[in-house]
C-alpha positions in Angstrom: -28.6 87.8 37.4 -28.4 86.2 34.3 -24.8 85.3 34.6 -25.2 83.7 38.1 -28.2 81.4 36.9 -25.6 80.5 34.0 -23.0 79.9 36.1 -25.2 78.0 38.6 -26.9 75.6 35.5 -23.2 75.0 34.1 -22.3 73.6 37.5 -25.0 71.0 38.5 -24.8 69.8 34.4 -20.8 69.3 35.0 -21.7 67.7 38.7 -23.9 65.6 36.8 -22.1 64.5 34.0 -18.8 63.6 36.1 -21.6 61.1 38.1 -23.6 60.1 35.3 -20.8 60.1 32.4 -22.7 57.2 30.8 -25.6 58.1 29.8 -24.7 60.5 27.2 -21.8 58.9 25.8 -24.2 55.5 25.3 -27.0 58.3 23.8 -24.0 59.5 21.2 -22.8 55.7 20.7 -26.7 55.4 19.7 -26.7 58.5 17.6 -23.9 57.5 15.5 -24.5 53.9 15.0 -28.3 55.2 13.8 -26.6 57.6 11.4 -24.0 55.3 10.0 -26.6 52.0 9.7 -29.4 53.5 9.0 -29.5 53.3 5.3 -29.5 49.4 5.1 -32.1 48.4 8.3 -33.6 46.0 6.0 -30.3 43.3 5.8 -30.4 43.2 9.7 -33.7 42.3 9.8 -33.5 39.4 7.4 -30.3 38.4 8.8 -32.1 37.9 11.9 -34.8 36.0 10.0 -32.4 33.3 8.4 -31.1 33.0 11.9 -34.3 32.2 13.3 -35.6 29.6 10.5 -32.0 27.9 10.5 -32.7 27.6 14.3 -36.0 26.2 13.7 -34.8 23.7 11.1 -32.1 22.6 13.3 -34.6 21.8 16.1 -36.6 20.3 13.8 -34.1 17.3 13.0 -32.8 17.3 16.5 -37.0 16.2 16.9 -36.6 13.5 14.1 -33.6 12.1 15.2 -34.6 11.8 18.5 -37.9 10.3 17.5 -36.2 7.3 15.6 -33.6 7.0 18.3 -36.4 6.2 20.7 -38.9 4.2 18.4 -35.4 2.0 17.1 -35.0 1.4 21.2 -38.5 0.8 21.5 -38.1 -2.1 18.9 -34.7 -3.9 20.1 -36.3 -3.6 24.0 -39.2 -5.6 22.5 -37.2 -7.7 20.4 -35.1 -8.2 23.6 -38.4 -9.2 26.0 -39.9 -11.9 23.0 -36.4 -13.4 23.1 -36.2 -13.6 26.8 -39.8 -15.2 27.2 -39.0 -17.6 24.7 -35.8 -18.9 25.6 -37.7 -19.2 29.5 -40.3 -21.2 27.9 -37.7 -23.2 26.9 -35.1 -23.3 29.6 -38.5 -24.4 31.7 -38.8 -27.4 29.5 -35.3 -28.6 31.3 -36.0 -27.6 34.6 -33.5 -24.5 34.5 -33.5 -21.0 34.9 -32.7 -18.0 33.0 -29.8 -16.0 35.7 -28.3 -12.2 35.3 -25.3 -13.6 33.2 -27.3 -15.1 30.7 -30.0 -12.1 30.4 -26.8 -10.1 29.9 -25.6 -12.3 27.3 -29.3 -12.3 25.2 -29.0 -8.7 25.7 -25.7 -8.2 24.2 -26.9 -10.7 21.3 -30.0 -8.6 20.9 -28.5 -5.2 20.7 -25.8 -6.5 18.2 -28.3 -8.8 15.9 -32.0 -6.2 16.3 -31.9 -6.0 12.5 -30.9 -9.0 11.7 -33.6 -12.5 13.0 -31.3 -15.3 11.4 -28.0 -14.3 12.9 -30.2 -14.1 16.5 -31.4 -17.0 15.9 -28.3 -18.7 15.6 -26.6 -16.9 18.6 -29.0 -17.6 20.8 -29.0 -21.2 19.3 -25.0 -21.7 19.9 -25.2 -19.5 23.5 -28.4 -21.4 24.9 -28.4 -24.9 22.7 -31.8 -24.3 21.7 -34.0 -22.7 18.3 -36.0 -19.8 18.9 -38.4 -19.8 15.8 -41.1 -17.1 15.7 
């Protein structure tokens, strides 16, 4: 009887293995990497560490740049509505008006000129015939 519940157990573990083939060979690919890596765990681990501050410091100055990117828009946008409201004023004072083509023109000479007020001053002087003096 022995033989026959040997036979029988042999059978359904070959009927499973042909099905489930996976399972072990992933369980000895597991074995063997434990037995070959398992004497420096510790370099893994801090590998994975660097990784993860490196990824952190990365974000980090992604944050800054981003930051001034937006406060340096912030400033020429401003720059660009003072300009606008001045050289209204002024175009008011001759009975014209400020169109699309020259708002795109005092925003070209705006985004060019942000950092610099003397050489705005003095485009907006030659495009518009008029000083804008703050």
């Amino acid at each position: 009887m022995n033989w026959i519940a040997f036979k029988f157990f042999v059978k359904k573990t070959w009927l499973w293995l042909k099905t489930y083939w996976y399972a072990p060979a992933v369980l000895l690919y597991t074995v063997v990497l434990w037995l070959v890596f398992k004497k420096d765990g510790t370099a893994a681990i801090g590998a994975l560490e660097i990784k993860s501050d490196s990824y952190k410091k990365q974000i980090d100055v992604i944050n800054k740049v981003h930051e001034a990117e937006t406060k340096k828009k912030e400033e020429i946008n401003k720059v660009f509505n003072d300009t606008v409201e001045i050289i209204e004023t002024e175009l008011k004072k001759k009975n014209e008006t400020l169109d699309r083509n020259k708002k795109k023109r005092v925003k070209e000479i705006v985004e060019e000129h942000s950092d610099d007020p003397q050489a705005l001053a003095e485009l907006v002087k030659g495009a518009f015939g008029f000083d804008i003096a703050k």
